[in-house]
MARBA-3410 file (N, C-alpha, C, O; in Angstrom, 1 decimal):
154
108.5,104.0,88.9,107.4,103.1,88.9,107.7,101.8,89.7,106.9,101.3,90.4 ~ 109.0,101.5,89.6,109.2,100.2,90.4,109.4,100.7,92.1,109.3,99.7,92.9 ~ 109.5,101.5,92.5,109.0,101.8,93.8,107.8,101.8,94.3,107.5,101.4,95.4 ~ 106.9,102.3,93.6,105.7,102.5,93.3,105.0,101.1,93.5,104.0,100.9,94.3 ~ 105.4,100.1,92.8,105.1,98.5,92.6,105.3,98.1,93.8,104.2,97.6,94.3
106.6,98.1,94.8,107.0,97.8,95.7,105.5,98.4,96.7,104.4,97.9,96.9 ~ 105.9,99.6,97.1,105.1,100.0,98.6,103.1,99.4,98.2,102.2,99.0,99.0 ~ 103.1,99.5,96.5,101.7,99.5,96.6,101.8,97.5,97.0,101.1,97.0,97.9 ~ 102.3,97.0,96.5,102.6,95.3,96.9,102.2,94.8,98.1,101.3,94.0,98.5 ~ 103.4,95.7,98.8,103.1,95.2,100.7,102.4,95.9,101.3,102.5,95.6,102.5
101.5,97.1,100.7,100.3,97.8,101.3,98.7,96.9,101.1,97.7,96.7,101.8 ~ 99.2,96.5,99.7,97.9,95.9,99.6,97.7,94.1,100.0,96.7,93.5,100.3 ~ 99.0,93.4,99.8,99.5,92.5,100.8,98.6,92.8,102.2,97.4,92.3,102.3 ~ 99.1,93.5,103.1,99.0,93.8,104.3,97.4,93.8,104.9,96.8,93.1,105.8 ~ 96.9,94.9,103.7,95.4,95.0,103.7,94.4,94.4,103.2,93.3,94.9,103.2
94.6,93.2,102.6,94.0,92.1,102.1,94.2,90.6,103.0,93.7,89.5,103.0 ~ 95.3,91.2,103.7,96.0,89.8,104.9,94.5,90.0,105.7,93.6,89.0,105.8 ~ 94.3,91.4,106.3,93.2,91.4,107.4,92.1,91.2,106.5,91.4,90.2,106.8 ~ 91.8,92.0,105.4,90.5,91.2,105.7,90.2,89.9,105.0,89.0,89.9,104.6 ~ 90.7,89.1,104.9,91.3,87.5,105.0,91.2,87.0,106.4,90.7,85.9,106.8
91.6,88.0,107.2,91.9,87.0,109.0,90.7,87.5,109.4,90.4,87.1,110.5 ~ 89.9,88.3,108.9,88.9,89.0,109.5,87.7,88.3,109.3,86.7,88.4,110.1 ~ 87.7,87.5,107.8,86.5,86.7,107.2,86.7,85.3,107.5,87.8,84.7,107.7 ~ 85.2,84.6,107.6,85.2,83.7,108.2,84.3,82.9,106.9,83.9,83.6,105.9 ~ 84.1,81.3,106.9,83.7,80.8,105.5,81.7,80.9,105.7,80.9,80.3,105.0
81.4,81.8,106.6,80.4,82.2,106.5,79.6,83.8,106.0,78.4,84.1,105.7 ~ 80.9,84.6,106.4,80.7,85.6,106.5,82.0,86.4,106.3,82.7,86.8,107.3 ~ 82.2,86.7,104.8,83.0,87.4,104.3,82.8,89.2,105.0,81.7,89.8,105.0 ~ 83.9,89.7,105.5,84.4,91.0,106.1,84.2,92.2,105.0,85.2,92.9,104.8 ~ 83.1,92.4,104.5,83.1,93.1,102.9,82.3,94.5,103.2,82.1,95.3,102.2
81.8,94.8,104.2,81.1,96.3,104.6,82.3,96.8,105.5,83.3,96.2,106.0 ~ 81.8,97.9,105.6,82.3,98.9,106.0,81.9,98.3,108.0,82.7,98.1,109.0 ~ 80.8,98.1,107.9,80.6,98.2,109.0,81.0,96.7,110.0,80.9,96.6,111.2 ~ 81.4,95.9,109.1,82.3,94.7,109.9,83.5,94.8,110.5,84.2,94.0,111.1 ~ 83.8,96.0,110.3,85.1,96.8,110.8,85.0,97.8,111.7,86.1,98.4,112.0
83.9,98.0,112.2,83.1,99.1,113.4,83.8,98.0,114.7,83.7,96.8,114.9 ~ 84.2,98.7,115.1,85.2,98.7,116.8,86.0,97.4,116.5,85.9,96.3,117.0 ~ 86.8,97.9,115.4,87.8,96.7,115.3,88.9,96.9,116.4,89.4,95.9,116.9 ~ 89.2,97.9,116.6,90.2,99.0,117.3,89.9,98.4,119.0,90.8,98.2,119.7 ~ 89.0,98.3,119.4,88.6,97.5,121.0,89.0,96.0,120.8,89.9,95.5,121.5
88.5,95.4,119.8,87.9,94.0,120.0,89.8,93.2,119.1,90.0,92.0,119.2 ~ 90.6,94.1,118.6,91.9,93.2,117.7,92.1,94.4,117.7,91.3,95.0,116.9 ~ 93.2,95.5,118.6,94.0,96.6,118.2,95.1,96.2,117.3,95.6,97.0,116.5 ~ 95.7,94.9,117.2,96.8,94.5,116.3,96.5,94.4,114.9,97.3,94.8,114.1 ~ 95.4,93.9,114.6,94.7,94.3,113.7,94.0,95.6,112.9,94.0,95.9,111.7
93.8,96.1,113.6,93.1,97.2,113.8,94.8,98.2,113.7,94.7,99.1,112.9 ~ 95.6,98.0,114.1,96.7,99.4,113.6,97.3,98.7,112.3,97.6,99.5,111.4 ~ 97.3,97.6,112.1,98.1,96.9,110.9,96.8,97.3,109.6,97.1,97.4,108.4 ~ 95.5,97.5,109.9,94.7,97.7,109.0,94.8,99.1,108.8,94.4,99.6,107.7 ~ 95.2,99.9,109.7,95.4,101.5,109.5,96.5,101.8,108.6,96.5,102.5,107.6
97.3,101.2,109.3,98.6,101.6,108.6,98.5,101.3,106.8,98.7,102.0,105.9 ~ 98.0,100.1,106.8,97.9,99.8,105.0,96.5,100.6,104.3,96.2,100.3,103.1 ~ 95.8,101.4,104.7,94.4,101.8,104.2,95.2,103.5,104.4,95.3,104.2,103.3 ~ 95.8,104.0,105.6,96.7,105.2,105.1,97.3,105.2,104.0,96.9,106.0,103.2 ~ 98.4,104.3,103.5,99.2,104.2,102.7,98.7,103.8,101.6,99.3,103.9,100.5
97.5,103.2,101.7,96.5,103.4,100.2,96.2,104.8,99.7,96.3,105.1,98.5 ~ 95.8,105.6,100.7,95.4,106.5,100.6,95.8,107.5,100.2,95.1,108.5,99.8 ~ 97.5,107.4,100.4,99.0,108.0,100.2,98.9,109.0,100.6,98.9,110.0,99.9 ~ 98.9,109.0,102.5,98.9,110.0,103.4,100.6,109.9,103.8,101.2,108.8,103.6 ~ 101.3,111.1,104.4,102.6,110.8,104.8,103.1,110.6,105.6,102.7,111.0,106.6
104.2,109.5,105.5,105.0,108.7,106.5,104.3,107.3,105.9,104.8,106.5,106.6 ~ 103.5,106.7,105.0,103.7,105.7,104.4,104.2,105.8,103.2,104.4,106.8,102.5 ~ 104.7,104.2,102.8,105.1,104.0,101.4,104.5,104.5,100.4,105.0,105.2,99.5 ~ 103.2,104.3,100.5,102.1,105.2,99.3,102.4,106.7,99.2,102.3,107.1,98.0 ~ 102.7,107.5,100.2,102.6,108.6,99.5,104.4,108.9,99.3,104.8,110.1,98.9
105.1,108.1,99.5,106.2,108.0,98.5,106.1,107.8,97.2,106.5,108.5,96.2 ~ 105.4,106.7,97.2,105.5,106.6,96.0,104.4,107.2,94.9,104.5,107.0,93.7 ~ 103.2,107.9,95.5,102.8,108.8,94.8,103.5,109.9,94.2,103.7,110.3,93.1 ~ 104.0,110.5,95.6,105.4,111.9,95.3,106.0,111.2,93.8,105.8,111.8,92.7 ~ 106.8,110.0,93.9,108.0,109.7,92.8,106.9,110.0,91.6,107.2,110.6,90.5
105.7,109.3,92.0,104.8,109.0,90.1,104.6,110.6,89.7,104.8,110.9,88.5 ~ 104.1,111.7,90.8,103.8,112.8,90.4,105.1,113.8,89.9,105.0,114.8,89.2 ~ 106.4,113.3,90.6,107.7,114.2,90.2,107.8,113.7,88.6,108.1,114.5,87.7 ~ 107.4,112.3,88.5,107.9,111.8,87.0,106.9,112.7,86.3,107.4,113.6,85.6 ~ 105.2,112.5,86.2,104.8,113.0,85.6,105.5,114.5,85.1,105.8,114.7,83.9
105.5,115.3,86.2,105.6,116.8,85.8,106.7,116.9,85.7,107.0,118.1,85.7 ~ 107.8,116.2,85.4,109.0,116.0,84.8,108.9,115.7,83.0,109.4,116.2,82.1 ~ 108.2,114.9,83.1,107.3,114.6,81.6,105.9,115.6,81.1,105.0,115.5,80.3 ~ 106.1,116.1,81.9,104.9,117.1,81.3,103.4,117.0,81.2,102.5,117.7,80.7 ~ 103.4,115.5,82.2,101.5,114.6,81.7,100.8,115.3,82.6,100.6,114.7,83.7
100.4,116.6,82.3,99.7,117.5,83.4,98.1,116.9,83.5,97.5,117.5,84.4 ~ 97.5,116.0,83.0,96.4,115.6,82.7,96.6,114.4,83.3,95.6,114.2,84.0 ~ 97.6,113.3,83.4,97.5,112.4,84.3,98.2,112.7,86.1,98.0,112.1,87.2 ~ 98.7,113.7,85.9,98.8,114.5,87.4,97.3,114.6,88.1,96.9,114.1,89.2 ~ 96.6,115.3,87.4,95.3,115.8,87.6,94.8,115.1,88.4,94.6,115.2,89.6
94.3,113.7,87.1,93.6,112.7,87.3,94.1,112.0,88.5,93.2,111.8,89.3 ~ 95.4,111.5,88.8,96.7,111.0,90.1,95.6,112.1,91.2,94.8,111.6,92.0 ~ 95.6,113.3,91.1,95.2,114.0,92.1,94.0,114.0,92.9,93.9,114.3,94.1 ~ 92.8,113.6,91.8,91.5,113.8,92.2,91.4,112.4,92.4,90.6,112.2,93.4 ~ 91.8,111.2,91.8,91.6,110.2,92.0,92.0,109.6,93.7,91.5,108.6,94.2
93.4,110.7,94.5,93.9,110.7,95.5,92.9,111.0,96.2,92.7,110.3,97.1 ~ 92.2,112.1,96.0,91.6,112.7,97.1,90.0,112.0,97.3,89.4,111.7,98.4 ~ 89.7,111.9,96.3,88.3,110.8,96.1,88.8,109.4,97.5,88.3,109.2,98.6 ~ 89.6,109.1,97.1,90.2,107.2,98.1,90.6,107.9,99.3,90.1,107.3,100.2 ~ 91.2,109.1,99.9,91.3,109.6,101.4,90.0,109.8,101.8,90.0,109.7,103.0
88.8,110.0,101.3,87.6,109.6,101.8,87.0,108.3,102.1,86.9,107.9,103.3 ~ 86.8,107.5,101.0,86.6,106.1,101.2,87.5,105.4,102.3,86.9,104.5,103.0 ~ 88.7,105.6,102.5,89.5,105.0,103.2,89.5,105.2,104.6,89.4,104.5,105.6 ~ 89.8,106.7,104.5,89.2,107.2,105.8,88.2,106.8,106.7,88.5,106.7,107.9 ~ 86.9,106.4,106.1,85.4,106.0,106.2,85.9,105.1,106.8,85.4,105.2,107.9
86.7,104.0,106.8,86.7,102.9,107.1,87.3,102.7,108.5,87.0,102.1,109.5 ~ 88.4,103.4,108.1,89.7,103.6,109.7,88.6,104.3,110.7,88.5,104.1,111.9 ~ 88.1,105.0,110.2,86.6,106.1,111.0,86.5,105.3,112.1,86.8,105.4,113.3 ~ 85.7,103.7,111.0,84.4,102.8,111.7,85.2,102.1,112.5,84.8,102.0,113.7 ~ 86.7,101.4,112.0,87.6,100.7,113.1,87.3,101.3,114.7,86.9,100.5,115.7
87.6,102.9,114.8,87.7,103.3,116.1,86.8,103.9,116.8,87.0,104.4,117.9 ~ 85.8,103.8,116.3,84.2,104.2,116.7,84.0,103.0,117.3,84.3,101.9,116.9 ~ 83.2,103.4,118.6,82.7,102.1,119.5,81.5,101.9,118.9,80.9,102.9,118.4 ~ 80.8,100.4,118.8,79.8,99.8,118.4,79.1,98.9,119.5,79.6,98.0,120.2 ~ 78.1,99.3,119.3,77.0,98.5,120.4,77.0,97.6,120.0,77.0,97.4,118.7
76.9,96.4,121.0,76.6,94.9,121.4,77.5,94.3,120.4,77.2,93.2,119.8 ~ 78.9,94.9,120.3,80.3,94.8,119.1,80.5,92.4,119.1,79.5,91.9,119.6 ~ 80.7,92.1,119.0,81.4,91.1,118.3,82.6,90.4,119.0,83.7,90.9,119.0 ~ 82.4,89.3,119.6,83.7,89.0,120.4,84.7,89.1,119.5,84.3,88.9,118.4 ~ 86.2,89.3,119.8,87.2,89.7,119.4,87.4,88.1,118.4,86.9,87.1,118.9
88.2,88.1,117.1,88.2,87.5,115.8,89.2,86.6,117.0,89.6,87.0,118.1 ~ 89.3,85.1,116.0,90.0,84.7,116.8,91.2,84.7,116.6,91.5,84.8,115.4 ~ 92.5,84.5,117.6,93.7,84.8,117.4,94.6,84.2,116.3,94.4,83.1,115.9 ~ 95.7,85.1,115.9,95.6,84.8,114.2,96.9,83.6,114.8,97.4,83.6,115.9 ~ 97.3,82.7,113.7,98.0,82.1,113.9,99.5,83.5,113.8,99.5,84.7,113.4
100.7,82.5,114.6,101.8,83.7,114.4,102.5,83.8,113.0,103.1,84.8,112.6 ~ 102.3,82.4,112.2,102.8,83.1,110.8,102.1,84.4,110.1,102.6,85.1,109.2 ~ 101.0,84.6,110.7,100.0,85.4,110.3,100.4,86.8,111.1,100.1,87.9,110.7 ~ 101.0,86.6,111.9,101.3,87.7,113.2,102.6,88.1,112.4,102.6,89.2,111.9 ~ 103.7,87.2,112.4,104.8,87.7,111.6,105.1,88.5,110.6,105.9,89.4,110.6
104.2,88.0,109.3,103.6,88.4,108.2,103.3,89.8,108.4,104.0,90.8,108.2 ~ 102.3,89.8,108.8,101.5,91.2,109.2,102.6,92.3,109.5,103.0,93.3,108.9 ~ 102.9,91.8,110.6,103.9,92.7,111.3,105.5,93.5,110.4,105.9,94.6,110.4 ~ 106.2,92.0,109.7,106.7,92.5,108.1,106.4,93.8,107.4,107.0,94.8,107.3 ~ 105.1,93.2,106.9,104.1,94.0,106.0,104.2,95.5,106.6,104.7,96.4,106.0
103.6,95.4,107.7,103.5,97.0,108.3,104.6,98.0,108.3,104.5,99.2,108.0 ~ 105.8,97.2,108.6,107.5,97.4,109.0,107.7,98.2,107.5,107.8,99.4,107.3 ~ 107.6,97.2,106.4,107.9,97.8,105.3,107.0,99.1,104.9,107.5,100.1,104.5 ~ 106.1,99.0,104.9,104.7,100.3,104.7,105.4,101.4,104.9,105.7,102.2,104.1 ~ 105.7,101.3,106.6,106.2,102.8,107.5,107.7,102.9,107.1,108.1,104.1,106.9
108.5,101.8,106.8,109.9,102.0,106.8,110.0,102.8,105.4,110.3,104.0,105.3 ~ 109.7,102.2,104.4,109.7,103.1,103.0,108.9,103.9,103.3,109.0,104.6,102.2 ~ 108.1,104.6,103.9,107.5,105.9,104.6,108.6,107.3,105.0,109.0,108.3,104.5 ~ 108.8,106.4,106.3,109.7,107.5,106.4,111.4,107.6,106.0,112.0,108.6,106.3 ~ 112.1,106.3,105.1,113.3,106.4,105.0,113.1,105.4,103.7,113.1,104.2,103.7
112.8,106.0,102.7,112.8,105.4,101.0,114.0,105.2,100.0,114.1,104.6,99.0 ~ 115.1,106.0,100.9,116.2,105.8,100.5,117.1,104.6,99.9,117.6,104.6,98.8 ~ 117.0,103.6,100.8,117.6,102.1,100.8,117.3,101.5,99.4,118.0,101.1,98.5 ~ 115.4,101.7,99.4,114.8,101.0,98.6,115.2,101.6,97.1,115.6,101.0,96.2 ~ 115.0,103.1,97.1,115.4,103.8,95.7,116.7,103.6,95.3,117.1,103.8,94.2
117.6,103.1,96.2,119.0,102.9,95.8,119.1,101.4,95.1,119.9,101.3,94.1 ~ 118.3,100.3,95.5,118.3,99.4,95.3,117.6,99.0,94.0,117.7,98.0,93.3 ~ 117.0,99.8,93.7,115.8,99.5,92.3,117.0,100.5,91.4,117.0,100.2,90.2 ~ 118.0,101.7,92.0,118.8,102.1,91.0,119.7,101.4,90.5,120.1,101.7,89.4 ~ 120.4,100.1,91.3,121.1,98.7,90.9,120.8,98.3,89.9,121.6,98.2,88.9
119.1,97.9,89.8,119.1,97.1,88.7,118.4,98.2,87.2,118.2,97.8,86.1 ~ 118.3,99.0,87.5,117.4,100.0,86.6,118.5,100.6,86.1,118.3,100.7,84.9 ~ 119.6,101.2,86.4,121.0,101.5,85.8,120.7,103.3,86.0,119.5,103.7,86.3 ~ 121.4,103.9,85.8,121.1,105.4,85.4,119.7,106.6,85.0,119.9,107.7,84.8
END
């Protein structure tokens, strides 16, 4: 569970950073379609919003679907074939929604939006962190599981 805490943290961190830098005090970033050719107009944006909406979605090589794997080993180690289930369908339901979204990012849009303006760099740094950790407990979860076995004991 506490891995689980971790990747879902700086996933949703990450993907709440953009659409924060993406909303302005007129016009909150909240359709789908404010996100249509993000991918032209802020590719930095635009891969840092992928990378955290994948790993919502707990596709592989992000944190998320690490730490989906650990929640579903525990369950069926515990036997909660009924919250597996539910973990399952509720997975596959959010790779649509999410998807939909990353879709709209890279689809070109007519008469698109001059590009957001540039984020400050603590915002750049952050981001960039954020993403590091996503992909890094993705593909190499090792460090992190050893570290949560520190304080969690046996």
């Amino acid at each position: 569970m506490s891995f689980y805490l971790v990747a879902y943290f700086a996933t949703t961190l990450g993907a709440f950073a953009v659409v924060a830098a993406l909303s302005t005090p007129e016009k909150e970033a909240d359709t789908t379609e404010d996100y249509a050719g993000l991918a032209s107009r802020s590719p930095w944006l635009a891969g840092v919003f992928t990378a955290s909406l994948l790993s919502l979605a707990g596709l592989p090589l992000t944190a998320g679907f690490v730490g989906k794997f650990i929640l579903l080993s525990a369950g069926a180690g515990a036997q909660l074939w009924a919250l597996i289930i539910i973990l399952a369908v509720n997975g596959t339901i959010s790779i649509f929604y999410y998807l939909r979204i990353v879709s709209a990012m890279y689809r070109s849009r007519e008469g698109a939006a001059v590009a957001p303006a540039r984020q400050p760099l603590l915002t750049s740094v952050a981001l960039a962190i954020l993403t590091l950790v996503v992909v890094a407990l993705g593909v190499y979860p090792s460090p992190m599981l050893s570290l949560i076995g520190l304080f969690t004991g046996p």
